[in-house]
N, C-alpha and C positions, 0 to 999 in steps of 0.2 A: 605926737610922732607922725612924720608923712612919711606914705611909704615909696618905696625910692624903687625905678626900673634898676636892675644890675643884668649884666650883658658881656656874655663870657666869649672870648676869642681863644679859637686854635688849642693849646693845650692846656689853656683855662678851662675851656668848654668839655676838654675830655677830663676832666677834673670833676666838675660840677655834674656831668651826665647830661647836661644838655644845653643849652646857648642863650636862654633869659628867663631872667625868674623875679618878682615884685618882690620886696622885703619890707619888714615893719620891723624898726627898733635902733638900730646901728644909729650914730648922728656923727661920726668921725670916721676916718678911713682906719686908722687903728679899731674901733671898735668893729667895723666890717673885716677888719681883714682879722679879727679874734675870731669872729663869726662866721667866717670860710672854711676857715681851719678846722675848727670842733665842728662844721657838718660835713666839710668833705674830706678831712685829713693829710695824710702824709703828702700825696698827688697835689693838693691845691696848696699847701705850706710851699712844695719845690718849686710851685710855679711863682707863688709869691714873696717868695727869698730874690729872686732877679727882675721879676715884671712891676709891674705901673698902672694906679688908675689912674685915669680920664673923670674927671668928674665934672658934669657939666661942659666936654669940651676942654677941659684944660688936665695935662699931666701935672699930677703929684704922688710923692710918693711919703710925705710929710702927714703922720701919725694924728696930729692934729688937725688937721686939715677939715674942715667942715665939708658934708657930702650936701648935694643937691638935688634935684629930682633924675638925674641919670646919671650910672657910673658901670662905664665901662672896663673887664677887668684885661688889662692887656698882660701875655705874654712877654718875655724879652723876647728881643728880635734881633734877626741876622742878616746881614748881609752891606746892601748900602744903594 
């Protein structure tokens, strides 16, 4: 298992309590985004009902999606 940088934006970060943190274990974005959920709860589930990771530089939001050495956790966003 490598452990992977994850890097919270905007009302991710007030989610999580703080704006980057190393993990060990997740290998999927579904299995990351299980594992957001059961540490930071209800806050981080709202935020990841609408938002998007970045992983490696690229948006998905596909459950299968193999993670890589950074994954950024984006909020949805407004505007244009």
């Amino acid at each position: 298992m490598a452990d992977i940088r994850v890097r919270y934006f905007a009302s991710a970060a007030e989610a999580a309590g703080f704006e980057e943190e190393t993990l060990t274990g997740p290998s999927t974005v579904g299995e990351l985004r299980a594992l957001l959920i059961e540490r930071y709860g209800a806050a981080m589930a709202r935020v990841l009902a609408s938002g998007s990771f970045l992983v490696d530089g690229v948006v998905s939001r596909d459950d299968s999606r193999t993670l890589g050495l950074r994954v950024d956790v984006l909020p949805p966003f407004a505007g244009g």
